[in-house]
FITISE-300237 format. One line per 5 residues: number of its first residue (from 1); for each residue x, y, z of C-alpha. Coordinates in steps of 0.25 Angstrom, whole numbers, plus 2048, in hexadecimal, padded with zeros to 3 digits. Layout:
N
NUM> X Y Z | ...;
This chain:
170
1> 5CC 2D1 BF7 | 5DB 2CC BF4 | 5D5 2BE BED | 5CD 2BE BE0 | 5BE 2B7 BE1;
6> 5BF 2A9 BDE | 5B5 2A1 BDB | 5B1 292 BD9 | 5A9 289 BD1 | 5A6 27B BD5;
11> 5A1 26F BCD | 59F 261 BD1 | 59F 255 BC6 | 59A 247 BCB | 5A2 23D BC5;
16> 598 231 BC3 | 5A0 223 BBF | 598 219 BBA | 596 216 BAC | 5A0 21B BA2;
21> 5A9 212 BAD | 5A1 207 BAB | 5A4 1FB BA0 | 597 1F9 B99 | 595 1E9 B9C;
26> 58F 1E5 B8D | 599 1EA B87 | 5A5 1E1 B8E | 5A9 1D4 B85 | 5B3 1D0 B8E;
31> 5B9 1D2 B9C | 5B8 1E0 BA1 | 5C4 1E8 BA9 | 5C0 1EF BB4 | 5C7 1FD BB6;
36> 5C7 202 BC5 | 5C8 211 BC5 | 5C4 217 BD3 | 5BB 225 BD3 | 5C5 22B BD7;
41> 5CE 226 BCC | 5C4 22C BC2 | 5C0 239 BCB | 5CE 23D BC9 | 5CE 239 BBC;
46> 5C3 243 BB9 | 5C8 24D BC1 | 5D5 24C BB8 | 5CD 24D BAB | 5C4 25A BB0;
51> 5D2 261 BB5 | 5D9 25D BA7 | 5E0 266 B9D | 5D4 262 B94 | 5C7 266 B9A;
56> 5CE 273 B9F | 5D1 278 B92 | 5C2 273 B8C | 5BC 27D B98 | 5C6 287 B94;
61> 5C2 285 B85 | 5B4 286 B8A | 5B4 291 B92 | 5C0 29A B8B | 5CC 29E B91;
66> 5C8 2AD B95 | 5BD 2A7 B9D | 5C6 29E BA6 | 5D1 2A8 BA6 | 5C9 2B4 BA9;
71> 5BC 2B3 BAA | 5B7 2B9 B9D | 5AD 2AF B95 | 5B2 2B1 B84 | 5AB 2A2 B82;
76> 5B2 296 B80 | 5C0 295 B7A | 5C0 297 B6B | 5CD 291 B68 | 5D7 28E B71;
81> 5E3 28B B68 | 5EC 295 B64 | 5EE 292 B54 | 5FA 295 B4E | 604 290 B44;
86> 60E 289 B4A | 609 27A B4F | 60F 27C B5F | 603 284 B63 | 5F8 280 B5B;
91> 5ED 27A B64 | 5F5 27F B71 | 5E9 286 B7B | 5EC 297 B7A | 5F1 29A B87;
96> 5E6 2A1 B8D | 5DE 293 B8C | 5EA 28C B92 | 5E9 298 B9F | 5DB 295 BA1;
101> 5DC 286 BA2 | 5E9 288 BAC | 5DF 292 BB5 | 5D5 288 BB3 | 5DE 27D BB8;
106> 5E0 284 BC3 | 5D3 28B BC6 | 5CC 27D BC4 | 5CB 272 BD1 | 5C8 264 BCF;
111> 5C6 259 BDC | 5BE 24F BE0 | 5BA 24B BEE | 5BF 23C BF2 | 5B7 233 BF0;
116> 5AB 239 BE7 | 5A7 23A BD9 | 5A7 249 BD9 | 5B3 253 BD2 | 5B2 261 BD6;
121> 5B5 26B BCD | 5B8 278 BD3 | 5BC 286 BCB | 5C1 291 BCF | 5BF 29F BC9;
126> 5BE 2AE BCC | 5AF 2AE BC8 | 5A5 2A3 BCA | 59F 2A3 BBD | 5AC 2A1 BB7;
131> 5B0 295 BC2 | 5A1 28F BC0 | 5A3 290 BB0 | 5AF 289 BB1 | 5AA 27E BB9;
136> 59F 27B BB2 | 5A8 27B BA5 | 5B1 271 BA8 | 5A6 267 BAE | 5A0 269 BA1;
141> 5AD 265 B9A | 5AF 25A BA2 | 5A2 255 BA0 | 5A3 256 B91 | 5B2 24E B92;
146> 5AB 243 B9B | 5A0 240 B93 | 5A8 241 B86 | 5B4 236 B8E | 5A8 22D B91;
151> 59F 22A B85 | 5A4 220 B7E | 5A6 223 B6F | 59D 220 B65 | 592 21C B70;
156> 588 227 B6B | 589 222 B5C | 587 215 B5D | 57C 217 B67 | 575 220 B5D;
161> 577 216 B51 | 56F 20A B58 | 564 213 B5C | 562 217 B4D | 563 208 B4B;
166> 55A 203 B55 | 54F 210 B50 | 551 209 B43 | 550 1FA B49 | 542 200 B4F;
């Protein structure tokens, strides 16, 4: 009676290592440096990247700052800089964008149990399709971020440009 309802939404990312880690062997000329990161190294690397200032304010974009503030869903964020003449504040996120990022800092729990391959991501909200939505955004971000980090530039281009020469070879 005296506590509001809270409620929580749970998501749980496997973190698979394997082959962006790897050195591809064909393509080593000379002698090779091995780098020896643990996993848990890396885990807590990941768990610093989905708890940055970054992939906070891309969910907040996402989702609009009414909808993590209050609840209330006015679709994703149209602009969030406040324009104006003089050059301190252009570009600077409108303070009801920095709020929400703040509450979702706090809101937002990020762990890993020892010795796994698993990050929790836990969210705390006063309804639970607000908490799941929320959850489920900011896999969706990290996701996106991890696969953008580990292409390797250029890849699909070069790909794409033998193939039309080997279709012509044929």
């Amino acid at each position: 009676w005296f506590m509001p309802k809270s409620y929580i939404s749970e998501a749980k990312v496997f973190v698979r290592f394997g082959r962006e880690n790897q050195l591809d062997p064909t393509a080593a000329t000379g002698q090779a440096i091995s780098i020896n990161e643990t996993r848990e190294s890396e885990i807590n690397s990941l768990q610093e990247i989905l708890r940055s200032r970054a992939m906070l304010d891309r969910v907040v974009t996402l989702l609009g700052p009414s909808y993590i503030l209050n609840g209330t869903d006015h679709g994703p964020e149209q602009q969030i800089t406040q324009v104006s003449s003089s050059p301190t504040s252009a570009g600077v996120a409108s303070r009801q964008h920095q709020l929400a990022v703040q509450k979702l800092e706090k809101d937002l729990e990020i762990a890993s149990p020892r010795k796994t391959t698993i990050i929790d991501l836990r969210c705390r909200a006063k309804r639970p399709e607000l908490a799941q939505r929320i959850v489920a955004k900011l896999v969706e971000v990290y996701l996106d971020e991890h696969v953008r980090v580990h292409t390797t530039p250029g890849s699909f281009e070069f790909f794409d440009s033998q193939t039309q020469a080997f279709q012509k070879q044929w």
